[in-house]
C-alpha positions in Angstrom: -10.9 -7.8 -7.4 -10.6 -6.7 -4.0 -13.3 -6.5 -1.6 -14.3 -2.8 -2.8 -18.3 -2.2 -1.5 -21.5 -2.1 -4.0 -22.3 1.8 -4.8 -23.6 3.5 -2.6 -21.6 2.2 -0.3 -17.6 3.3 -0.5 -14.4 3.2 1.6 -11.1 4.3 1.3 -8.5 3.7 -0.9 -5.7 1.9 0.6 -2.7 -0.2 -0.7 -4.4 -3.3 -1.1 -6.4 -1.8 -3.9 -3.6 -1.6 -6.0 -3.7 -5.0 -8.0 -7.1 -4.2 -8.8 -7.3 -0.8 -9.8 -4.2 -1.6 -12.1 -5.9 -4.2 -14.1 -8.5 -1.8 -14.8 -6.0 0.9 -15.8 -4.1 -1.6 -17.9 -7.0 -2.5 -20.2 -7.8 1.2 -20.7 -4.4 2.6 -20.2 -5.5 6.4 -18.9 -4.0 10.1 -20.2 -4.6 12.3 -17.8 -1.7 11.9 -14.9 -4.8 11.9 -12.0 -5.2 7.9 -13.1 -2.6 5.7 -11.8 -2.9 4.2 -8.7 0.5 5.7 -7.3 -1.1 9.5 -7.7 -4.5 8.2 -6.0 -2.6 6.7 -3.0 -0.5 9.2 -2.6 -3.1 12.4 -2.4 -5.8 9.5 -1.0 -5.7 11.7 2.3 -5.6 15.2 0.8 -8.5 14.7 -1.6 -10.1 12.2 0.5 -10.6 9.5 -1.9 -13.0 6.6 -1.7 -13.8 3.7 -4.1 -17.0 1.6 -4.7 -17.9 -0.9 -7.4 -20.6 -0.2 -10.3 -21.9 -2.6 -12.1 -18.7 -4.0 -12.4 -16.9 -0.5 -13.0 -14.3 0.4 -10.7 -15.8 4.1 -9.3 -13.5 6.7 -7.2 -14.6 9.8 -5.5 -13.2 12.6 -3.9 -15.3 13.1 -1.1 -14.3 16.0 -0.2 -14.8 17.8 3.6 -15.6 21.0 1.6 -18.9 19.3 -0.5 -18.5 21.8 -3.3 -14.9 20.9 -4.3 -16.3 17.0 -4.2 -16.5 14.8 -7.4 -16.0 11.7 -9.1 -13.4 10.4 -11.5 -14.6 9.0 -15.0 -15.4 5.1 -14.1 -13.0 2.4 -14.6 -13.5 -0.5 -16.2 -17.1 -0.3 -17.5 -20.2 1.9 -17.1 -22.2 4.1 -19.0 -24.4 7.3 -19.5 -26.5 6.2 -16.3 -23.6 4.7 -14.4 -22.4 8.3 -14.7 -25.5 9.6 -13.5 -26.2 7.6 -10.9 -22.8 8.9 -9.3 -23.5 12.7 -9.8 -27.0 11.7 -8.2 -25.8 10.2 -5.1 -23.3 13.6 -4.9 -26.1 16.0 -5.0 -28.4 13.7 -2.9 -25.5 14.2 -0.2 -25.1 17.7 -0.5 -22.1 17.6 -2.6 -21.0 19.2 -5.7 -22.3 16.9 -8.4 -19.9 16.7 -10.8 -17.4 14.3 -12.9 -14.0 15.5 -13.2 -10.8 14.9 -15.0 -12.9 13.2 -17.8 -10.8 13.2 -21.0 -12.0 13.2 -24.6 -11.5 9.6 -24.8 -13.2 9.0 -21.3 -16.4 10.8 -22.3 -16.6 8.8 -25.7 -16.0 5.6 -23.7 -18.7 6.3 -21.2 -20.8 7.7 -24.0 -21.5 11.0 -22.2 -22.6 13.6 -24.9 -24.1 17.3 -24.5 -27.1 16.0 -25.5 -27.8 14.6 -21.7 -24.6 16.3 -19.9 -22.7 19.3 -19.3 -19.5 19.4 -20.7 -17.0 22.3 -20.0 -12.9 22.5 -20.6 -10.9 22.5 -17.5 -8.2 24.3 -18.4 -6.1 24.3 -15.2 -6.1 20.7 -14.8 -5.1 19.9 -18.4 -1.4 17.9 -18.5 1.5 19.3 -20.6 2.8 16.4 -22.2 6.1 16.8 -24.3 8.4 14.6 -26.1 11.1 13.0 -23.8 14.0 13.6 -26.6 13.4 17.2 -26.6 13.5 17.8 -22.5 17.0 15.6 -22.7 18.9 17.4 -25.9 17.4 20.7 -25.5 17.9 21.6 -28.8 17.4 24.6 -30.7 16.5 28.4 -29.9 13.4 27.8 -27.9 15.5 26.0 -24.8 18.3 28.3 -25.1 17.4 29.9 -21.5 17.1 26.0 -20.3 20.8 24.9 -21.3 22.2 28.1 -20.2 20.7 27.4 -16.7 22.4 23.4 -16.9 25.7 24.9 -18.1 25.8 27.6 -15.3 25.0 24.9 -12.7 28.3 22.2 -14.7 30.7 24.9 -14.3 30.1 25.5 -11.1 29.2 22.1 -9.2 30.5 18.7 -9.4 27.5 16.4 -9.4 26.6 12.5 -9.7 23.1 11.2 -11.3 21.8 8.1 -9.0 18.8 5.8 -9.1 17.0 6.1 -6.3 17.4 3.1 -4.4 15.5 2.1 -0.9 19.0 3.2 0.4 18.2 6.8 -0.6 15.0 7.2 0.6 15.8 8.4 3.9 18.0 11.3 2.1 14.9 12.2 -0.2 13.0 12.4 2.7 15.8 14.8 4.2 15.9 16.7 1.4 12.0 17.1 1.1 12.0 18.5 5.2 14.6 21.2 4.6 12.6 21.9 1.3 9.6 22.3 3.8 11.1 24.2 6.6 12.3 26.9 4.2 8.9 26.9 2.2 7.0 26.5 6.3 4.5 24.0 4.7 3.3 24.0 8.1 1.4 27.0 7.9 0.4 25.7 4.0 -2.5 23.4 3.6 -1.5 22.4 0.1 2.3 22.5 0.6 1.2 20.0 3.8 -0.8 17.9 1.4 2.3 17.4 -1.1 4.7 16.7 2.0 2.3 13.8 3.2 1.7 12.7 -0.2 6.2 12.6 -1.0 6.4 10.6 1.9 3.8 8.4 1.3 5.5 7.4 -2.6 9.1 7.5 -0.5 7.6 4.9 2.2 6.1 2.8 -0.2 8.6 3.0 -3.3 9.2 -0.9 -4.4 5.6 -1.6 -3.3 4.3 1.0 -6.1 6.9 0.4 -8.5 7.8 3.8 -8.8 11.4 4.6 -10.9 13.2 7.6 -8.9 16.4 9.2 -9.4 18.2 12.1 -7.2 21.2 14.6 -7.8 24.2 13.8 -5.3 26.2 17.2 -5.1 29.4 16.4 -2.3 27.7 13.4 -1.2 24.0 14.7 -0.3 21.3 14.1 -2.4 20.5 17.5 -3.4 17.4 16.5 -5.9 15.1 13.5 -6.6 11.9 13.1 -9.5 9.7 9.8 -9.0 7.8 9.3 -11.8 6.3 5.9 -13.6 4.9 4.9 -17.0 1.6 5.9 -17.6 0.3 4.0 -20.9 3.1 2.3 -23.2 4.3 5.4 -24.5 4.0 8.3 -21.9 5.7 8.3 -18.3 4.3 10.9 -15.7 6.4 12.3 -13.3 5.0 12.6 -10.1 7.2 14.5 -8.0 10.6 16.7 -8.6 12.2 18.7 -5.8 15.7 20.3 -6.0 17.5 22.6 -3.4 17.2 26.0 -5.0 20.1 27.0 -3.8 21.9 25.4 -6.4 21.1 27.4 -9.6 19.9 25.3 -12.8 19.3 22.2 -10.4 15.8 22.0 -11.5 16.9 22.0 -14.8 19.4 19.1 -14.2 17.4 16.9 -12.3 14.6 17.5 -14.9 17.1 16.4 -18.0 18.9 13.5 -16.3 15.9 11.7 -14.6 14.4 11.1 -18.7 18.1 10.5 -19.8 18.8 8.3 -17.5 15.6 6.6 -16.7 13.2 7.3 -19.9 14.9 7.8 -22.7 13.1 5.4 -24.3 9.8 6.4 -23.8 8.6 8.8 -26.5 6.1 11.3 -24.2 6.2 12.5 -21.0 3.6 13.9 -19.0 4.5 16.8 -15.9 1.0 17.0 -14.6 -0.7 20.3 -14.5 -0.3 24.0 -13.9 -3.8 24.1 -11.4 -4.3 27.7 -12.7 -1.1 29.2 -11.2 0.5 31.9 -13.5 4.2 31.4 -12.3 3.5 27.5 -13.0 1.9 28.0 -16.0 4.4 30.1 -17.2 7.5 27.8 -16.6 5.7 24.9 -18.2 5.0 26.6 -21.2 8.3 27.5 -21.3 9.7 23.5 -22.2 7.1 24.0 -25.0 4.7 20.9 -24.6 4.3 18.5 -27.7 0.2 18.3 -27.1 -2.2 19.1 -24.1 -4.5 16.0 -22.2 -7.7 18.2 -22.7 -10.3 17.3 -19.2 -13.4 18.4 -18.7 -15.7 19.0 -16.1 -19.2 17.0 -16.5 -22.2 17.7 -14.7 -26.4 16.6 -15.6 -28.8 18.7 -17.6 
């Protein structure tokens, strides 16, 4: 274990961390898309993310410059109704907003937190769509109709190339992710400034996380790239897609060929959340999800 402080005391995440917190992951291989150390690097700055040890559990917070959108992730690695406690405690004895977040149905049966001592409400915009991997490649069927009529539009009209994304690539991801920017002005976005720091923290650090990319070469220029990873044995989670959308049916493609070509034989994937945005929510509907990673939001009686 690395040299992570004794609760209270906490620091911030940084690479180092990443043997450690993966041993903990890999004996209770997580669901929700918030828990593998690639997402918790990457958006360490945005959601200001510190780690302390508890009783041997492995305990992450977001401590937050805003107290009220602060919390703490579901310990790692142990603890149990009062290791949970103890953490919302020390949040509300430092005026933040006491609560455990992200918590799936296993977590809460593994930390033994009931509604008998706890609050326990759905949170419905961070729940992950997971679907299965052979439907988002084949597109079969009535229901993606829309879908392959977007890829077909985009074959007959562009001559493209699928290409692992190698540390060869990187600096044309990270092209590709500054036009994306200029024409989205994430400069005057907080959150689109967040993502951009967060891409180019995964690109930067790509064979040190052991993150799988691929990217969309239209003319020679990558014109798309998804970086994603596996999750537990039989879910990968993709972490970050971004396509020019001037090329029509590009986030389609990119979508399709990134699991074909990378995944195929993992049997779920999981594409995050929709964060309670209707357009968002909308479009991942739309691939019709296999099954939902239910969270919840936790907080003492």
């Amino acid at each position: 274990m690395t040299d992570m402080p004794a609760f209270p005391d906490m620091r911030p995440i940084t690479l180092d961390d990443r043997e450690a917190i993966q041993a903990v992951l890999r004996e209770e291989p997580p669901q929700q898309s918030e828990l593998t150390f690639t997402n918790l690097f990457m958006w360490r700055d945005a959601h200001q993310l510190r780690v302390s040890m508890l009783d041997g559990a492995v305990v992450i917070f977001s401590w937050r410059a805003d107290p009220e959108d602060s919390f703490v992730f579901p310990p790692l690695g142990g603890a149990n109704p009062d290791g949970v406690r103890q953490c919302l405690d020390h949040l509300a004895a430092n005026g933040h907003g006491a609560v455990m977040s992200r918590a799936t149905r296993q977590d809460l049966q593994r930390l033994g937190v009931t509604q008998d001592d706890f609050a326990v409400e759905p949170d419905r915009d961070n729940w992950d769509y997971v679907y299965l991997v052979q439907d988002l490649i084949t597109l079969s069927g009535n229901r993606y109709h829309r879908k392959r009529n977007h890829i077909e539009q985009f074959r007959s009209q562009h001559e493209f190339g699928y290409l692992p994304l190698t540390p060869g690539l990187v600096p044309a991801c990270q092209e590709l992710q500054d036009r994306w920017c200029d024409e989205k002005h994430c400069d005057l976005v907080s959150t689109l400034r967040a993502e951009a720091r967060a891409v180019k923290e995964v690109l930067e650090n790509l064979d040190v996380l052991g993150v799988t990319g691929g990217c969309i070469e239209i003319e020679g220029k990558v014109e798309a790239f998804s970086l994603g990873e596996l999750l537990n044995e039989d879910t990968v989670v993709i972490h970050i897609e971004k396509a020019n959308a001037a090329f029509h049916g590009l986030y389609q493609v990119i979508n399709q060929q990134f699991l074909a070509n990378a995944w195929s034989d993992v049997p779920y994937v999981n594409r995050e959340q929709d964060l309670g945005v209707q357009g968002l929510r909308r479009s991942k509907e739309s691939y019709r999800p296999s099954h939902m990673v239910e969270k919840f939001r936790v907080t003492a009686r």
